[in-house]
MDAnalysis code that builds the backbone (N, CA, C; Angstrom):
import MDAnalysis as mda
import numpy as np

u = mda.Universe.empty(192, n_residues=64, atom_resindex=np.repeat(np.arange(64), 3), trajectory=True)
u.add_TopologyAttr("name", ["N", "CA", "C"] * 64)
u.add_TopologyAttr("resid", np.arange(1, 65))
u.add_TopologyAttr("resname", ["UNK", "UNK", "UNK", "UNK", "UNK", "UNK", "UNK", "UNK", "UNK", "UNK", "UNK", "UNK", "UNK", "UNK", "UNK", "UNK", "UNK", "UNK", "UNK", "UNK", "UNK", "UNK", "UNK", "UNK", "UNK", "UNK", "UNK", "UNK", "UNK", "UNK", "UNK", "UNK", "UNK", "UNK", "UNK", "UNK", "UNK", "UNK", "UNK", "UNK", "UNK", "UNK", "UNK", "UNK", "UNK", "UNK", "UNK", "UNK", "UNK", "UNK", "UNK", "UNK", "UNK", "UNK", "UNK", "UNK", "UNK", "UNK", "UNK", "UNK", "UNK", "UNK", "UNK", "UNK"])
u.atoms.positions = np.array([
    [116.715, 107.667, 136.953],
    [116.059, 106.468, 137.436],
    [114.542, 106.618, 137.377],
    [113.688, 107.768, 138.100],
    [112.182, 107.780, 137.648],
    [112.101, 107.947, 136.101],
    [113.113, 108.346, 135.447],
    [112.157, 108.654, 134.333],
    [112.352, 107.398, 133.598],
    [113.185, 105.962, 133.403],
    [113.357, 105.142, 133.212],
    [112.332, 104.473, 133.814],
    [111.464, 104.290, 135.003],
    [110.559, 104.136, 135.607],
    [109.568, 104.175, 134.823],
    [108.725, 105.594, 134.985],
    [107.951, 106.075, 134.027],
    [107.811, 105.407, 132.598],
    [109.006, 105.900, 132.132],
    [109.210, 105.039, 130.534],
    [108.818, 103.506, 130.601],
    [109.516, 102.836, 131.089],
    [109.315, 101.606, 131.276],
    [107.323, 101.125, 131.616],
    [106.996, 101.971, 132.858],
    [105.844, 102.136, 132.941],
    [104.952, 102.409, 132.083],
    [104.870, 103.773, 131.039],
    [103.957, 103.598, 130.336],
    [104.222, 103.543, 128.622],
    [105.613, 102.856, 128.494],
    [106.183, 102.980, 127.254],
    [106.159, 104.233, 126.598],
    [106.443, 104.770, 127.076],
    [106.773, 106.528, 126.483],
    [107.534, 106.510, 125.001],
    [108.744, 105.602, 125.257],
    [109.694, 105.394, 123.817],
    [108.481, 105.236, 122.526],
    [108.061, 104.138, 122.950],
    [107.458, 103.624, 122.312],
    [106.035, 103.981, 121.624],
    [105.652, 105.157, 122.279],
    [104.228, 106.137, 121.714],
    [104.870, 106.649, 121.072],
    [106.600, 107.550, 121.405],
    [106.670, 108.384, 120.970],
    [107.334, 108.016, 119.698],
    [107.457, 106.833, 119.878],
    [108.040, 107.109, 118.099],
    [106.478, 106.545, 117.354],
    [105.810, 105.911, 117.808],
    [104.611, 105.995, 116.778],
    [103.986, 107.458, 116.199],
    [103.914, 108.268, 117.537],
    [103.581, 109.381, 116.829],
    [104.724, 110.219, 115.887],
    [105.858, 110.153, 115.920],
    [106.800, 110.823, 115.181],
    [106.478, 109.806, 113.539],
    [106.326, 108.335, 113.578],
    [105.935, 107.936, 112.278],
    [104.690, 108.821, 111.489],
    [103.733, 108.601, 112.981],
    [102.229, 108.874, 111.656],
    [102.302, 110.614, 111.536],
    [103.488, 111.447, 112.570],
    [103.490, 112.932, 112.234],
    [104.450, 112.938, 110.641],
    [105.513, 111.880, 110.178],
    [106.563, 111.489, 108.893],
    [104.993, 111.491, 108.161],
    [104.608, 110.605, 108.028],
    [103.514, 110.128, 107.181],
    [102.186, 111.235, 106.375],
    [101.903, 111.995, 107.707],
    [100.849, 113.047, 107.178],
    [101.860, 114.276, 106.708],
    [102.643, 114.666, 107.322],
    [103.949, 115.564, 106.490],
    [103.870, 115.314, 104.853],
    [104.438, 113.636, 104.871],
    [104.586, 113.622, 103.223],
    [103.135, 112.938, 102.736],
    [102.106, 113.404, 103.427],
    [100.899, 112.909, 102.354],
    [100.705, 114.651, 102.184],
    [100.558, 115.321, 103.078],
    [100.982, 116.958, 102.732],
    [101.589, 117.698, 102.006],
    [102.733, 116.992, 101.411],
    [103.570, 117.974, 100.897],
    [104.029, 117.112, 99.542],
    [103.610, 116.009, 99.356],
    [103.144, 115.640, 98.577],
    [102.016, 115.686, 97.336],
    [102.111, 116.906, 96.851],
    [101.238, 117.692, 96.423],
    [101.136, 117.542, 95.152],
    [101.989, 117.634, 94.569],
    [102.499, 117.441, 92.909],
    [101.847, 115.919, 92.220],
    [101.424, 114.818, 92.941],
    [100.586, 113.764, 91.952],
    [99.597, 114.610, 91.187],
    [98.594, 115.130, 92.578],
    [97.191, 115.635, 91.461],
    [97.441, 116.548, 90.805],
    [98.638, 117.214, 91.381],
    [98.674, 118.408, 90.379],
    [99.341, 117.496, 89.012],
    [100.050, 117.164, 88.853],
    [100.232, 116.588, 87.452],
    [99.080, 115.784, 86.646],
    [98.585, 114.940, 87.380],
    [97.334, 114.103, 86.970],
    [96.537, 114.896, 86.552],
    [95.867, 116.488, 87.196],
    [95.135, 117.022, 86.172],
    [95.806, 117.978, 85.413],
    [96.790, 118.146, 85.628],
    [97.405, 118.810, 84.376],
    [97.603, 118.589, 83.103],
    [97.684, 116.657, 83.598],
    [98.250, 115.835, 82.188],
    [96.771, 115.777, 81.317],
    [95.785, 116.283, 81.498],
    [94.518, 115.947, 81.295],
    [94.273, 116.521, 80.364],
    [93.409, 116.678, 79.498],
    [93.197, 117.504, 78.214],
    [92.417, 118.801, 78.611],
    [92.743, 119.896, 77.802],
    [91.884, 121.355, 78.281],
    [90.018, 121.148, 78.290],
    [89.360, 120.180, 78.095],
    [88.290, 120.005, 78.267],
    [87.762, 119.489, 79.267],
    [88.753, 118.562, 79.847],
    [88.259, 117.859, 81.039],
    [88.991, 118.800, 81.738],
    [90.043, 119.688, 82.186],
    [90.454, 120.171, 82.642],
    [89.711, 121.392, 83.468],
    [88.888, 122.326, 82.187],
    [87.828, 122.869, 82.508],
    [86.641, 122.341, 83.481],
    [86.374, 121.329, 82.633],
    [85.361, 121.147, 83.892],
    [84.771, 121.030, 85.103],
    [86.455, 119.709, 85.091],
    [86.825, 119.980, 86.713],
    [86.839, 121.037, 87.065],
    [87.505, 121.927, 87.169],
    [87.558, 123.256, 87.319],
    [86.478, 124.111, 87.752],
    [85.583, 123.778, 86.977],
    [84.219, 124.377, 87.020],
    [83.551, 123.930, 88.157],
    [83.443, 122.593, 87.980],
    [82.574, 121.568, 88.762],
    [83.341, 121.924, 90.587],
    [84.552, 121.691, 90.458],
    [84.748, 121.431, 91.861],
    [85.909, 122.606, 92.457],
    [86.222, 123.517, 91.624],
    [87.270, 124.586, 91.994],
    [86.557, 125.882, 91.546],
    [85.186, 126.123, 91.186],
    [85.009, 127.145, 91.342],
    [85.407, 127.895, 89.930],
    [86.332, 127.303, 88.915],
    [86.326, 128.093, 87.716],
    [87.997, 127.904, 87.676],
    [88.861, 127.957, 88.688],
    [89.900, 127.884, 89.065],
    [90.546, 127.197, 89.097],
    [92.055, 127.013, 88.185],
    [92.919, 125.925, 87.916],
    [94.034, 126.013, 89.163],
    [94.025, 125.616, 90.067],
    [95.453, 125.217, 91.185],
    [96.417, 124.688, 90.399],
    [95.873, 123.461, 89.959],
    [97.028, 122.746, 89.204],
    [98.215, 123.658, 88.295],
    [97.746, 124.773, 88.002],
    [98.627, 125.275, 86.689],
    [99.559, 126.050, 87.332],
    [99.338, 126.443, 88.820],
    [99.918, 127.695, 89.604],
    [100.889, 127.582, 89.725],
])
């Protein structure tokens, strides 16, 4: 009975599944990993490099 109280009081259900959505959501923007890695993979070895150069330090992630 209080905790139906409570709930009712400060919608508990109801935070808690918002946060269980936006915790679904950043999970699969996380682990969701494989776009960029394909996108610069699909890229030609010149632009590939560069990027590389420019923003990884010399270092291809994508190929790993």
């Amino acid at each position: 009975m209080i905790y139906s109280q409570i709930d009712n009081e400060y919608n508990l259900n109801g935070i808690l599944q918002e946060a269980s959505k936006a915790l679904f959501k950043k999970l699969n923007a996380v682990n969701d990993g494989s776009k960029w890695r394909n996108r610069l993979a699909s890229l030609d070895e010149k632009k590939q490099k560069y990027i590389a150069s420019k923003y990884y330090g010399g270092h291809m992630p994508w190929k790993e």
